[in-house]
N, C-alpha and C positions, 0 to 999 in steps of 0.2 A: 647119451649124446644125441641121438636121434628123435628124443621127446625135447630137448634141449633147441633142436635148432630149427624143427617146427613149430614152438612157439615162438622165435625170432622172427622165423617168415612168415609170423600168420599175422597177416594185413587187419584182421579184426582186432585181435590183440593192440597192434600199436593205434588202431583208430580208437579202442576202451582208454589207451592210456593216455592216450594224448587228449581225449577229451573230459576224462578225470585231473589230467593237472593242469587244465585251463580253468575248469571251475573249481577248482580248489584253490587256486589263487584267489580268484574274483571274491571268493567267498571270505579267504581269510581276509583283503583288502577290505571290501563291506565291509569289515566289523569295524576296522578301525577308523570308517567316514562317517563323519554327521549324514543323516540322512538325507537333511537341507540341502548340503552341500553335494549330496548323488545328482540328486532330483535338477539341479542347475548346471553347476562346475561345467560337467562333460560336455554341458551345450552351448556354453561361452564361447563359441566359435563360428565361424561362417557357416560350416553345413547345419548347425543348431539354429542358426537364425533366420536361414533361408527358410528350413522347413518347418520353422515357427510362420513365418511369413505365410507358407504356401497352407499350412494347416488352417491359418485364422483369414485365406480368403483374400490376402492380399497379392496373390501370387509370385511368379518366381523371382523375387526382389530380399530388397534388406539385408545385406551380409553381415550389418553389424548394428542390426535392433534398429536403426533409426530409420525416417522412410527419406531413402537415399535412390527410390526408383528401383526396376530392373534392374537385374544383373546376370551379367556369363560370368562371376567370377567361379563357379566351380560347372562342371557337369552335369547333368539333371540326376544321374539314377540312384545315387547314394542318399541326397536331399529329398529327394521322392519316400527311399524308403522311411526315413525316419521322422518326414508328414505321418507316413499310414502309420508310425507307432504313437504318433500325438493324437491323431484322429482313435486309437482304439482305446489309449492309454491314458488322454490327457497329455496337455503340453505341461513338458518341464516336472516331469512326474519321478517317483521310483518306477514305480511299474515299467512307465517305456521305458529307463532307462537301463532296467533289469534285462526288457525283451530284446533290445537292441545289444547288450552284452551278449545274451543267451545265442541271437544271430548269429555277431561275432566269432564266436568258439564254434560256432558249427561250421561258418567258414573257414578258419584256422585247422579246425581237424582234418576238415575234407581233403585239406594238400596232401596229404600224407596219401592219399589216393591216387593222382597224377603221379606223384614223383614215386612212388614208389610202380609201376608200372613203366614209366621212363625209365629208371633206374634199370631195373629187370631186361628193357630193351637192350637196353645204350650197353651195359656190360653184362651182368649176373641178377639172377634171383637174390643171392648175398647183400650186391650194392644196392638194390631196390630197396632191401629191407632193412639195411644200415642207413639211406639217406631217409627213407619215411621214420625210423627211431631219432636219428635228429633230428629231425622238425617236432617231432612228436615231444621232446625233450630241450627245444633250445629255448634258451629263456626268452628273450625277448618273442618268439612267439607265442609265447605263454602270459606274458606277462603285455603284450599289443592288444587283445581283445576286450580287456578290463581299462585300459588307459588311454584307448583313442576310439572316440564316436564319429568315428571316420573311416573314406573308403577301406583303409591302411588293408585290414583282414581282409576282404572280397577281391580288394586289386593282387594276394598274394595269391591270392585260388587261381583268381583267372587268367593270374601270368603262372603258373603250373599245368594247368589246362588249356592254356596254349599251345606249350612244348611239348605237351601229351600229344594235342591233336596234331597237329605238322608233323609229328613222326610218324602217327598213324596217317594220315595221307598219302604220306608215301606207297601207301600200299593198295590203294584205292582207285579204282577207276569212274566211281558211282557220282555222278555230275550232285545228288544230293549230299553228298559230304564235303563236296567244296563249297556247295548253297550255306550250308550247317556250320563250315571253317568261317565265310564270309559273314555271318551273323554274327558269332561266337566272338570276333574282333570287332563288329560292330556295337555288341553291347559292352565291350571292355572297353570301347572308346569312349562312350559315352557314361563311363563309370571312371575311369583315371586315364585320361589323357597321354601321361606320361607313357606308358606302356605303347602306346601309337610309334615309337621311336625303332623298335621290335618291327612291327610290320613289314617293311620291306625286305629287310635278312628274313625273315621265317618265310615269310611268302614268296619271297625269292631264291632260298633256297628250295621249299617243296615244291614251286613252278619247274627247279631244275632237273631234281632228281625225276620228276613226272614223264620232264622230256627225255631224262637217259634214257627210262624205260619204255618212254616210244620210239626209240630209234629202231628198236628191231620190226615196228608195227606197220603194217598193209598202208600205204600212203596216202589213202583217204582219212587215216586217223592218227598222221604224224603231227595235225598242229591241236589237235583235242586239248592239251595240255595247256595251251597255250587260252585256248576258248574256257576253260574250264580256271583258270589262272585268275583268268581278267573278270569272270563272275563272280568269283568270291572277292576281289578287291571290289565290282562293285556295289554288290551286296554290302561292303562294311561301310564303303561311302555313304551309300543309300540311306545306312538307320541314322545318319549322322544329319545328310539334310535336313528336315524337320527343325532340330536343333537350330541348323544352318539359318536357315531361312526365319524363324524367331526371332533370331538377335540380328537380321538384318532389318527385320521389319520395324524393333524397338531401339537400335542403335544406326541404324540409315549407312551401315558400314560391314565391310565381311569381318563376321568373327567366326569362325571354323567351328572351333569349340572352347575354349577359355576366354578371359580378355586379362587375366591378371599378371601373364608373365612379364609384362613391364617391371611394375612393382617389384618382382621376387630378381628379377635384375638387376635394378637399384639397390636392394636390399644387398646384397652380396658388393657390386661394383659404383662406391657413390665419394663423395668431395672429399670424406671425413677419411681416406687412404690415402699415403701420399710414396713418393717414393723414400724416403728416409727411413717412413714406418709402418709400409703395408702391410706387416701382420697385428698390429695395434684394430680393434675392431672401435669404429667410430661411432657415434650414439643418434645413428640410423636404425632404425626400429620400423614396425607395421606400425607398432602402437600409435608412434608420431606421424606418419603418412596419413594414417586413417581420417585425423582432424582433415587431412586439406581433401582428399576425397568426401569428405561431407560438403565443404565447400566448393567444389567444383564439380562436382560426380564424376560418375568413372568414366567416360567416352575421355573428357577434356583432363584426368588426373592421368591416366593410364598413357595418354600421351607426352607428357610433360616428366614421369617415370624414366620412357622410353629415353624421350631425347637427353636426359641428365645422364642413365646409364651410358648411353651411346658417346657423349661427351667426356667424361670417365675413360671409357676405353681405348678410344683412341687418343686420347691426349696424357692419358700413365698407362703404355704395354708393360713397364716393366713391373709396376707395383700388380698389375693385373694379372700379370705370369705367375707371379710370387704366388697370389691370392687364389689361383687355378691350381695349384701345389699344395698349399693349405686344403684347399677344401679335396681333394684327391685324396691326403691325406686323413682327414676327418671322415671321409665317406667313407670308409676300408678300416678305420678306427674306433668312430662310434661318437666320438667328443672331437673339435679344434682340441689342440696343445696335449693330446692324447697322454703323455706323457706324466705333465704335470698336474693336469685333472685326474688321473690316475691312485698319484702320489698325495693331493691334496685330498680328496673324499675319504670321508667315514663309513660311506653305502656301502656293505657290501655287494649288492646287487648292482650298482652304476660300475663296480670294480668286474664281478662277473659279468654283464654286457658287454663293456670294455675289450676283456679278454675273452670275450664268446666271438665278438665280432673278427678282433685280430685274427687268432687261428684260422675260424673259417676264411676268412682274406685268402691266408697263405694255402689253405686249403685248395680253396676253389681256384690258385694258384697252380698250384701242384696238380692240382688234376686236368688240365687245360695240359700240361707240359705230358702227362699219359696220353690223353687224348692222342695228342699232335705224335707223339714217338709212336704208338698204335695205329697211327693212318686210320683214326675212326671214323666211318662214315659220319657220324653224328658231332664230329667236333665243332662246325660252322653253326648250327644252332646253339649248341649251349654256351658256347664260348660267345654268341652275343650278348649273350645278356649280361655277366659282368662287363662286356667290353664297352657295348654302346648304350645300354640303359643309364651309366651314371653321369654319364657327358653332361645332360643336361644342368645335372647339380653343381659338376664342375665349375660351370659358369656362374652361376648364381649362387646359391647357399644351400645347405644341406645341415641334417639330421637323423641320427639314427633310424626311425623308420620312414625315411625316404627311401632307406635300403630295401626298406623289408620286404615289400615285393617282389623283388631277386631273390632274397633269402634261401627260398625254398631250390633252387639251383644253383646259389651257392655251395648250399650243404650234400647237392646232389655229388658236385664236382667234388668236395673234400670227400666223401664218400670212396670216389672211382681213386683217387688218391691213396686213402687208408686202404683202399684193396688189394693196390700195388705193391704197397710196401709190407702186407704180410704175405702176399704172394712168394716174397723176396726173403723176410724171416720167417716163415713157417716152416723149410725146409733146411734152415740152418737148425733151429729148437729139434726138430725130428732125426735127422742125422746121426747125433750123438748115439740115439737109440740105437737104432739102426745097423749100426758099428758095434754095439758090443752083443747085439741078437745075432750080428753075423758071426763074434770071435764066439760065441759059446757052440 
């Protein structure tokens, strides 16, 4: 039992296994792709075409192969990286597309190192080591570093490595670790956006606790907390300007960091919903939008996006409400119409995601409701991230790994879950014993 549950909790272990059945997918998938089809497919996409763009010199422009100018439609650090693997590897190669997988799974495995450290904090060495074997083992993270040449895998690291660091802060007084905290969100900004929604719950809650623990401190050093607070927000600022200021100087307008969320609002909230039939999806597409963004570029499309969405919404709340429900529901499911995508597929594997995602749902569920019964100091961090990271999608549209980068703290929370509830049966299964070792 004892050699049994040192292998459970040894952190290498689950980082050998999880980074064996990342590429042992990728490997078995390989076989069954043309290799044409390696070398291109995964790069049909905007971060492929930018960093086609930036590798052949034309810089940070072209989201969709054509010269359509500059663009902020994504972040610089993702598209930067997969330049430097055209520049080693050749654009549109095997090779790069090998290296940029191989990346992949090393960011994929590395979660298992935050969260299981978190875990270890927030409750037990146990749930550390059960929520790093689900990651290690949930399909869709298994199966995300082989099928998206995108941030997907690095934005899950760095939102695990987030909730690492803000709990270690807590513990810190050293002005360089909040320097290191303000960084650390500044390159996640500048790699997925979406994560930026986080920032003020984590940062607002470690600003808090900093200041419990200076209340009892000599009053020269009761607002440090405060000083030390406001550095590391603007440190994250800071790496963002640069960006900032880019796309003010190529678009004569503030774009912070994106300019695509119009579009991805439209896409979700647009004419082709009505109230009679707003779970009917209307044959609003990127694919069709893209033609009028050729024709008008993105400064003059992205506003025209906007104001159709915005037209939409307030003139059908109800069909919009409905459509906030649906997509609640798909985000927490995996698929819209969960149910009967479910029932209609032959995949087993879209059937196992399906049901990988549900459970964990109710999981990470379930362990928010410990949490909260527990009075855990740590419930206000992790319970942000199911709570407010999906809001966004709510609005607009969603897909499975839109998730993914919560994942790794959803499965934290179904983790703190499963522990409760053998907490609960382990002492009924023993009992029985117990009772008849006492009648003899």
């Amino acid at each position: 039992m004892h050699d049994s549950w040192k292998a459970f909790a040894s952190l290498a272990l689950i980082l050998l296994v999880a980074f064996a059945a990342r590429l042992a997918f990728a490997w078995d998938q390989e076989r069954k792709i043309p290799a044409t089809a390696l070398a291109t497919a995964p790069f049909a996409q905007e971060t492929g075409n930018i960093a086609y763009s930036l590798a052949t010199g034309k810089g940070f422009s072209n989201p969709f192969r054509r010269e359509t100018g500059p663009t902020a439609w994504l972040t610089p650090v993702y598209p930067l990286l997969v330049a430097a693997a055209f520049k080693l590897f050749g654009t549109f190669t095997i090779p790069a597309f090998f290296f940029l997988v191989f990346l992949n799974i090393l960011f994929s495995t590395a979660v298992c190192i935050p969260i299981f450290h978190v875990g270890k904090r927030v409750a037990s060495l146990g749930v550390g080591a059960a929520a790093a074997w689900l990651w290690a083992l949930f399909p869709g993270a298994i199966m995300v570093p082989f099928e998206w040449i995108w941030d997907t895998s690095l934005s899950a690291l760095l939102a695990a490595t987030l909730l690492w660091a803000t709990l270690a802060l807590v513990d810190s007084n050293r002005v360089r670790d909040w320097c290191g905290y303000g960084l650390l969100w500044g390159f996640t900004l500048m790699t997925n956006p979406s994560l930026g929604s986080l920032l003020p719950f984590l940062l607002g809650w470690a600003a808090h606790r900093a200041r419990s623990r200076a209340a009892t401190a000599p009053s020269p050093w009761s607002f440090a907390w405060l000083k030390k607070s406001a550095l590391a927000l603007g440190l994250a600022i800071l790496c963002c300007v640069p960006w900032t200021l880019r796309n003010f100087a190529v678009f004569n307008r503030l774009v912070p960091l994106r300019s695509n969320f119009p579009l991805e609002l439209y896409i979700g909230n647009n004419e082709n919903y009505d109230d009679q039939h707003p779970r009917f999806p209307g044959p609003i597409t990127k694919e069709r939008e893209t033609l009028r963004y050729f024709r008008m570029g993105e400064t003059a499309f992205m506003d025209e996006e906007r104001r159709k969405a915005m037209s939409f919404i307030v003139s059908h709340p109800r069909a919009d409400l409905i459509l906030f429900g649906d997509r609640f529901a798909a985000f927490w499911t995996g698929l819209p119409n969960a149910l009967q995508n479910f029932l209609a597929t032959d995949s087993w594997l879209v059937r196992a995601l399906m049901l990988c995602a549900v459970l964990s749902g109710m999981g990470a569920l379930a362990g928010i409701a410990v949490l909260v019964r527990r009075r855990s100091d740590y419930t206000f961090p992790l319970v942000a991230y199911p709570a407010v990271f999906p809001f966004l999608y709510y609005i607009t549209h969603t897909s499975l790994r839109y998730r993914h980068p919560i994942d790794p703290v959803v499965l934290l929370l179904t983790a703190i879950a499963a522990q409760s509830v053998w907490c609960i049966v382990r002492p009924r299964q023993t009992h029985p014993q117990t009772t008849s070792e006492a009648s003899t």
